[in-house]
C-alpha beads as a LAMMPS data file, in Angstrom:
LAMMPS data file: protein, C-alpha beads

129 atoms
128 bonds

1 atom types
1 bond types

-500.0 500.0 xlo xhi
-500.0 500.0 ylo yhi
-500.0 500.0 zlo zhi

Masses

1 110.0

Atoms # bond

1 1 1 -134.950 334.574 1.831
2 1 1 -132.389 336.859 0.247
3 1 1 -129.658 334.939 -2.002
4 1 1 -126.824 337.281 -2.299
5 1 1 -123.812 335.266 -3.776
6 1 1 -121.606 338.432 -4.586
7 1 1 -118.859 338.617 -7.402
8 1 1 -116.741 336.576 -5.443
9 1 1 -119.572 333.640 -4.738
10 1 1 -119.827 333.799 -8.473
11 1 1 -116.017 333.474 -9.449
12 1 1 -115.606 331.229 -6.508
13 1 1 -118.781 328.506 -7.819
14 1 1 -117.464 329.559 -11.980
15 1 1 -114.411 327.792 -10.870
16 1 1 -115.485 324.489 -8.942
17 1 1 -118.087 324.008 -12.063
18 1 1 -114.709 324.036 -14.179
19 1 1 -112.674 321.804 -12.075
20 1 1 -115.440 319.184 -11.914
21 1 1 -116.777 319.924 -15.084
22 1 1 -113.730 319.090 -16.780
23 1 1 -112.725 315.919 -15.293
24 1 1 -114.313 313.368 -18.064
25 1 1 -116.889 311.932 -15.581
26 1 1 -120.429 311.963 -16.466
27 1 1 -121.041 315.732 -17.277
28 1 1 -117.964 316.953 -19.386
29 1 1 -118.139 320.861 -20.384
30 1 1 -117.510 321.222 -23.924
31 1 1 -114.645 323.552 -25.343
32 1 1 -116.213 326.195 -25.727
33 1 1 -118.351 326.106 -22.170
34 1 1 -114.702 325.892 -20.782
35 1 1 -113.229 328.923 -22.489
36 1 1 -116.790 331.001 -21.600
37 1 1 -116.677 330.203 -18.347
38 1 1 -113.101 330.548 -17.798
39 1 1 -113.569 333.875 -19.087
40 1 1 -116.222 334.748 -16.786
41 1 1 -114.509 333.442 -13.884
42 1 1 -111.082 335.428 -14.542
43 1 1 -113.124 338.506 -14.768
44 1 1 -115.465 338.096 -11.699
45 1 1 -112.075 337.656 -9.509
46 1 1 -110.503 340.818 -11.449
47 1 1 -113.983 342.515 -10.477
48 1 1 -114.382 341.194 -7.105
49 1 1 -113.276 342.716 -4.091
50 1 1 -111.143 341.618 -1.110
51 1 1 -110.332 338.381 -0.371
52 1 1 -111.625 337.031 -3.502
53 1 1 -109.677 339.655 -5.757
54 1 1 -106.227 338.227 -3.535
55 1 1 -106.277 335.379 -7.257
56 1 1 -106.435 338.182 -9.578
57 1 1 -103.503 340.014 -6.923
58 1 1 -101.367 337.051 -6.975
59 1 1 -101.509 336.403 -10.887
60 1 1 -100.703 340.274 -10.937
61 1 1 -97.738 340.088 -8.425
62 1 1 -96.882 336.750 -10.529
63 1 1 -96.916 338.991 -13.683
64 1 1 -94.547 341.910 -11.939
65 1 1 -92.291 339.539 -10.991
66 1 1 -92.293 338.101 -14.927
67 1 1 -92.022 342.181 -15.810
68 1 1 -88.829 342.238 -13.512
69 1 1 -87.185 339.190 -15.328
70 1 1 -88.071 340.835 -18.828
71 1 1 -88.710 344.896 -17.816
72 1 1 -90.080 345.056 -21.531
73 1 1 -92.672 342.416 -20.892
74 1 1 -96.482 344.215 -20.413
75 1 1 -99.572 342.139 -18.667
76 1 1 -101.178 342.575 -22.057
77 1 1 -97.636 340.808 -23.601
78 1 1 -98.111 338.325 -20.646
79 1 1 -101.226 337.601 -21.358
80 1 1 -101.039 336.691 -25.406
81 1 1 -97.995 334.030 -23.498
82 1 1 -100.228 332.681 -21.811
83 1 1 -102.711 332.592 -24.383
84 1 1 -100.209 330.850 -27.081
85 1 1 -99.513 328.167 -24.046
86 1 1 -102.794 327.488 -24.373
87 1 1 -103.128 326.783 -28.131
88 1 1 -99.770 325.131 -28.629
89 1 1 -99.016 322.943 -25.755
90 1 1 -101.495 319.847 -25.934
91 1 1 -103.470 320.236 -22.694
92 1 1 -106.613 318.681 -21.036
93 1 1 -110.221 320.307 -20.591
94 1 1 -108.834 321.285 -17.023
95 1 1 -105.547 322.500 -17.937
96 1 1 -107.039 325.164 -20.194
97 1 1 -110.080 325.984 -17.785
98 1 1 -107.485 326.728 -14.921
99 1 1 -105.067 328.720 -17.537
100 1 1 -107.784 330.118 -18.750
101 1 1 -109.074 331.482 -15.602
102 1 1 -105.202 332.765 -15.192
103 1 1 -105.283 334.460 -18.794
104 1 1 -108.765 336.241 -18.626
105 1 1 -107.543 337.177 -14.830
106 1 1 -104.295 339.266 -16.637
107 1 1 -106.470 339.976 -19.504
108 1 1 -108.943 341.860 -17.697
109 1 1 -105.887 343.657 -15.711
110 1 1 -104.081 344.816 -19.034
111 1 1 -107.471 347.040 -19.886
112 1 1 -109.626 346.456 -23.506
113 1 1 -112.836 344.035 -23.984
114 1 1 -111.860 341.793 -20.701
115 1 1 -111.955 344.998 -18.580
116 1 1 -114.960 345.915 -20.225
117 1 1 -116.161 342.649 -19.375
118 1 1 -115.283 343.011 -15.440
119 1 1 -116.583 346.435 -15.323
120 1 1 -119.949 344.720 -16.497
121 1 1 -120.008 342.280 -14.168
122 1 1 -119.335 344.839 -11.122
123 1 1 -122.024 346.991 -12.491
124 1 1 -124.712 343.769 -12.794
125 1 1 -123.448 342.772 -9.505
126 1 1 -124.588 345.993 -8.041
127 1 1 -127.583 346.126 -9.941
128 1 1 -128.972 343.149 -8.759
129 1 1 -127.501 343.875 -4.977

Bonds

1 1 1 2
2 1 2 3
3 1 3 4
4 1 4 5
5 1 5 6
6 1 6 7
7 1 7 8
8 1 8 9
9 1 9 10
10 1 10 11
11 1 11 12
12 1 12 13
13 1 13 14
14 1 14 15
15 1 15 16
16 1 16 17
17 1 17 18
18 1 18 19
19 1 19 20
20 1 20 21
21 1 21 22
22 1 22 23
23 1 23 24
24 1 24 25
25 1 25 26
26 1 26 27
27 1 27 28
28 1 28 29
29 1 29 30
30 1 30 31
31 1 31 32
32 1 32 33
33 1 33 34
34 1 34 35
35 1 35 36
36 1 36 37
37 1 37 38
38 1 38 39
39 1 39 40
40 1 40 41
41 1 41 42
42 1 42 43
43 1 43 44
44 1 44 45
45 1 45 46
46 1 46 47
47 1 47 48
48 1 48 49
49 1 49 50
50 1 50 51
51 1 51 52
52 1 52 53
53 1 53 54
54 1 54 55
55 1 55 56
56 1 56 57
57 1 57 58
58 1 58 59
59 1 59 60
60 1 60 61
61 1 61 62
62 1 62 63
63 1 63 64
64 1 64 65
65 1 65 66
66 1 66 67
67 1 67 68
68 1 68 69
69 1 69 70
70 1 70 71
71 1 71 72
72 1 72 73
73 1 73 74
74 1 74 75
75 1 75 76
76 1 76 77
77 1 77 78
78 1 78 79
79 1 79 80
80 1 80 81
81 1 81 82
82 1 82 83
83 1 83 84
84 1 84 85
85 1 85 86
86 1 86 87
87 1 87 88
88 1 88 89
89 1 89 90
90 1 90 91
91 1 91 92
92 1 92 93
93 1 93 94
94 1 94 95
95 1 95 96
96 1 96 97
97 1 97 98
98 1 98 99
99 1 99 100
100 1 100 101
101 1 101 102
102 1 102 103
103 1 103 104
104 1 104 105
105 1 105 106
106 1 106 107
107 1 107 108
108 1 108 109
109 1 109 110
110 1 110 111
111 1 111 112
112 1 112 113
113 1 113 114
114 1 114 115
115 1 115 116
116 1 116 117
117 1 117 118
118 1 118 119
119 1 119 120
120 1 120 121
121 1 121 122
122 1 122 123
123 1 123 124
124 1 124 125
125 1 125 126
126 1 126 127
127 1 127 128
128 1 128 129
């Protein structure tokens, strides 16, 4: 039997383990498990391809539009926004997995150690394809 779950599969099962891992039923993801995995899963969709890469295109076309409110605002700008959202407004486990995913997603678009990140991922992807 040959298990292929594909970036997407990843990014796509990433998520549902945050969104039930952080609802404070029996198994609660730590902090940290939340921020690593959020990380991963904002990646994966920046490294995945079509449909799964339409999240990372629609917090992209959600960034332009930001850029065309404030021209001077960059994704990378965007993304330390969302990233001081995140450590200043008092949020839940889930709140910061889901902005997290949203952050690492931009992060990974604005080039530096996220896009490194998604570049790995493609390239283990394809390794173990």
């Amino acid at each position: 039997m040959d298990l292929h779950l594909g970036i997407g599969g990843v990014a796509l099962g990433l998520s549902v383990v945050l969104w039930f891992g952080t609802n404070g039923g029996r198994k609660t993801l730590s902090w940290g498990w939340v921020v690593f995995l959020s990380m991963t899963a904002g990646c994966a969709f920046k490294a995945a391809g079509p449909p799964f890469s339409w999240i990372s295109d629609l917090v992209t076309d959600g960034l332009g539009m930001l850029g065309e409110a404030v021209p001077t605002m960059t994704t990378a700008g965007t993304a330390v926004v969302i990233l001081l959202l995140v450590l200043f407004k008092k949020m839940g486990l889930r709140g910061v997995a889901m902005s997290g995913i949203v952050f690492f997603t931009a992060a990974a678009a604005a080039g530096g150690p996220f896009e490194w990140y998604a570049q790995a991922i493609e390239r283990a992807a394809m390794y173990w394809a």
